[in-house]
Structure formats: C-alpha cells, structure tokens
C-alpha positions in Angstrom: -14.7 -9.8 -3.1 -17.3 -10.6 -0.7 -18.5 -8.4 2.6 -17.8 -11.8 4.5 -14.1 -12.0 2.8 -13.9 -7.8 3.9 -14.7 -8.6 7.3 -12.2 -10.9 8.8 -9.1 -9.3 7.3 -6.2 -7.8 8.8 -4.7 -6.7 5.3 -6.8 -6.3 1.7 -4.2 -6.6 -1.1 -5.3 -5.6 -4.4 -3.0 -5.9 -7.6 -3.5 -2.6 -9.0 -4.7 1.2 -7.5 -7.7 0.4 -10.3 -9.0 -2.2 -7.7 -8.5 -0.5 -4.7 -10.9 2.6 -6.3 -13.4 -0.2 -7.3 -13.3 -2.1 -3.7 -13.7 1.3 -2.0 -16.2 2.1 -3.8 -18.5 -1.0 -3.7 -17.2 -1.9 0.0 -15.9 0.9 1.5 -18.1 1.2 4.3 -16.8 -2.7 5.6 -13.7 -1.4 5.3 -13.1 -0.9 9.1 -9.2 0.4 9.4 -7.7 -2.3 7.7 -5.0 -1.2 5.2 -5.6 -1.8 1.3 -2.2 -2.3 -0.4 -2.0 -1.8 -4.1 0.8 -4.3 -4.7 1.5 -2.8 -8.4 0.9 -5.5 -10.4 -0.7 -5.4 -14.0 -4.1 -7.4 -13.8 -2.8 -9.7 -17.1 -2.3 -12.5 -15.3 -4.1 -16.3 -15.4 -5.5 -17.9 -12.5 -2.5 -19.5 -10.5 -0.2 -18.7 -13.0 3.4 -19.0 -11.4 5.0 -15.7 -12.7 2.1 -14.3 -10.3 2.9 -16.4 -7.3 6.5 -15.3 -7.4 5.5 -11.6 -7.7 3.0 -12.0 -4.8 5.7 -14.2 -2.5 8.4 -11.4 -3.1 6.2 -8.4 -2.8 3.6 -9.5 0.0 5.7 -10.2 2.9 7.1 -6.3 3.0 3.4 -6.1 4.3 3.2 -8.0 6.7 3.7 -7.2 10.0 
C-alpha cells in the first residue's frame, strides 16, 4: 500500500491485525483519522479468488457507513 492509496481513504481495511501493525508502522503518520478495520481473515488466499470475495462482500458492508 501506497502513501497516495493512504491518502484518499475514508476506510483502510486490512485482512488480518498482522497488517494493520505492519501498515501503522510503515504509514502510520498518513494515517489522518481514518479507521483501519482488521476484517479477520487468514491471509491464505489467491488473488481474486471467489471464497475471498464472498468473505469481503459479507463482512465489508457492516463498515460502511
């Protein structure tokens, strides 16, 4: 993840409390208020692999004001 990608958010989800300590770490200072959701999700997945988009689609819109 990117400064630029930090910037713009309203939300940062992450997919496990792992990456959230890594992104605060290396970004935590662009970090300006916007929440960072661990969603819970083990990191085992493939790129676009559908199992993953159904987790995200049924756990990301409790976010989401």
């Amino acid at each position: 993840m990117a400064l630029e990608d930090i910037e713009w958010a309203d939300y940062i989800f992450v997919m496990e409390n792992a990456h959230k300590k890594k992104l605060s770490k290396k970004l935590g200072n662009a970090i300006n208020g916007q929440p960072v959701i661990s969603l819970g999700i083990p990191d085992d997945y493939e790129y676009m692999d559908q199992a993953l988009i159904d987790i995200l689609k049924s756990k990301v819109p409790a976010y989401i004001k």
